[in-house]
N, C-alpha and C positions, 0 to 999 in steps of 0.2 A: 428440450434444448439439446443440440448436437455438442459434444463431449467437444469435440477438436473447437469450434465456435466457441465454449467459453473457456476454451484455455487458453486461447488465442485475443481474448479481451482480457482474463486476465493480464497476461503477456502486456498488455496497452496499460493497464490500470498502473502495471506495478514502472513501466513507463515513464507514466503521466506522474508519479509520484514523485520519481527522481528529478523529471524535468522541473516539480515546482519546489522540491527543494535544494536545487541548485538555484532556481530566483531567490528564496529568502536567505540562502549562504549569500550572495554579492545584495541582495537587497539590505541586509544588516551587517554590511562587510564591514561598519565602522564599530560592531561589538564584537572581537577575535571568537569570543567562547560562543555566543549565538550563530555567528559565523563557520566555527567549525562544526559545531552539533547540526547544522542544515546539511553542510557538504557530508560530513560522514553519513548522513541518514539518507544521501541520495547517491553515495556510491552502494550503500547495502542494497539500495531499490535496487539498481542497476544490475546486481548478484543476483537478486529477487528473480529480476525478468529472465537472467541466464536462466534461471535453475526449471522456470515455467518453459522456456525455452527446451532443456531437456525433458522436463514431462512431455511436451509436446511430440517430440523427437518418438518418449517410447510410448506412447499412443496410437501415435500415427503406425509403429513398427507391429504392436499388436492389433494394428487396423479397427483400431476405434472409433475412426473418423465420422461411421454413422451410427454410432453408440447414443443412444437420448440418454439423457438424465431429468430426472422435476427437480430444477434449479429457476428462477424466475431474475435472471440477470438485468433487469432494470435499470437498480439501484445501482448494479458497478458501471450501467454504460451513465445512468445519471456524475454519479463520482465523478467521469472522465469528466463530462461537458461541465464538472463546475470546478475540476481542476484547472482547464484550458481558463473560462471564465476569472477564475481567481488571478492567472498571470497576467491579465488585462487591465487592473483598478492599479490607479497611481500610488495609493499609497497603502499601508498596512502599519499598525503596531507589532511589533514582536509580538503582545498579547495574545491579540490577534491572528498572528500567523503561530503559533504554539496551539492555539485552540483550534484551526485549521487543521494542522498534520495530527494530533488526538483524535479530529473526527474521521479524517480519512485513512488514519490507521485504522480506527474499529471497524469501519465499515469494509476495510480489505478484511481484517480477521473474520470479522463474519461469515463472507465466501470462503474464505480459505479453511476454514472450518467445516464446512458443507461435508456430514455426509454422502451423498447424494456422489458428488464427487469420488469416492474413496469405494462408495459400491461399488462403481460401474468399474473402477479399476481396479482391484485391491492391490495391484503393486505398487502403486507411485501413491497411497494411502502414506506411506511416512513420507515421502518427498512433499507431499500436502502439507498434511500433520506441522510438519518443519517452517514451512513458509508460515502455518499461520501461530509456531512459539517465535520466530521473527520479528512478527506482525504485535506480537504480546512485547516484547522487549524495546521496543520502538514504544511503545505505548507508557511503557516504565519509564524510560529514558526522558521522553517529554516531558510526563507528570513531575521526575524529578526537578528537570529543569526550568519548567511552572512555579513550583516550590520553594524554591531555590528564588527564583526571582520577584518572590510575594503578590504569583498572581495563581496558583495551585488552587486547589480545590479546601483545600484547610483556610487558604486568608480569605478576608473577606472585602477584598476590595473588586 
């Protein structure tokens, strides 16, 4: 897999994240708290994408463009096609959209996690590193407010 290639999907993934948590902020715009917990978690995306953005930048400047890595990017272009997908169904439960952005947080930390990535560069290794304690803190944040709303992993409904 070309280094620039999948920093340039990530770039889309982290994206695709904010575009669908900006639908569930106005999709659940009649709960303030669920509403803001989407919007804030898709302006962070939007940081997100900046910051792959500058990976990008000093990639391309240490001319990595045709640097391979064994990363098997599938899964993150699958993630895009079922974020787009998700913005298309009528309706959704909060539940339901809380268990969405859980799964597609892990599945971003996971890439973001990627040694593979951090060999091939070892500078932009913390700018990685970063995106994917991010990816962790979004992950907290949701479970909390799962929790919080007695559909967490502790209750049992």
């Amino acid at each position: 897999m070309n280094m620039l290639h999948m920093l340039r999907l990530m770039e889309k993934v982290e994206m695709s994240a904010a575009a669908l948590y900006r639908w569930f902020s106005e999709l659940f715009s009649d709960d303030e708290e669920a509403a803001f917990l989407f919007y804030r978690l898709s302006v962070e995306e939007d940081g997100h994408a900046n910051l792959v953005r500058f990976i990008i930048r000093l990639a391309s400047k240490a001319q990595m463009d045709g640097t391979d890595i064994d990363l098997d990017l599938a899964g993150m272009e699958k993630a895009v096609e079922e974020v787009n997908h998700i913005q298309t169904l009528a309706k959704l439960s909060l539940k339901q959209a809380v268990q969405i952005a859980l799964d597609l947080e892990n599945q971003i930390f996971e890439y973001h996690g990627r040694q593979a990535v951090i060999q091939a560069l070892p500078s932009i290794g913390p700018l990685v590193f970063s995106l994917g304690r991010l990816d962790e803190t979004h992950m907290r944040v949701l479970a909390e407010f799962a929790r919080e709303r007695g559909f967490g992993p502790e209750s049992r409904q």
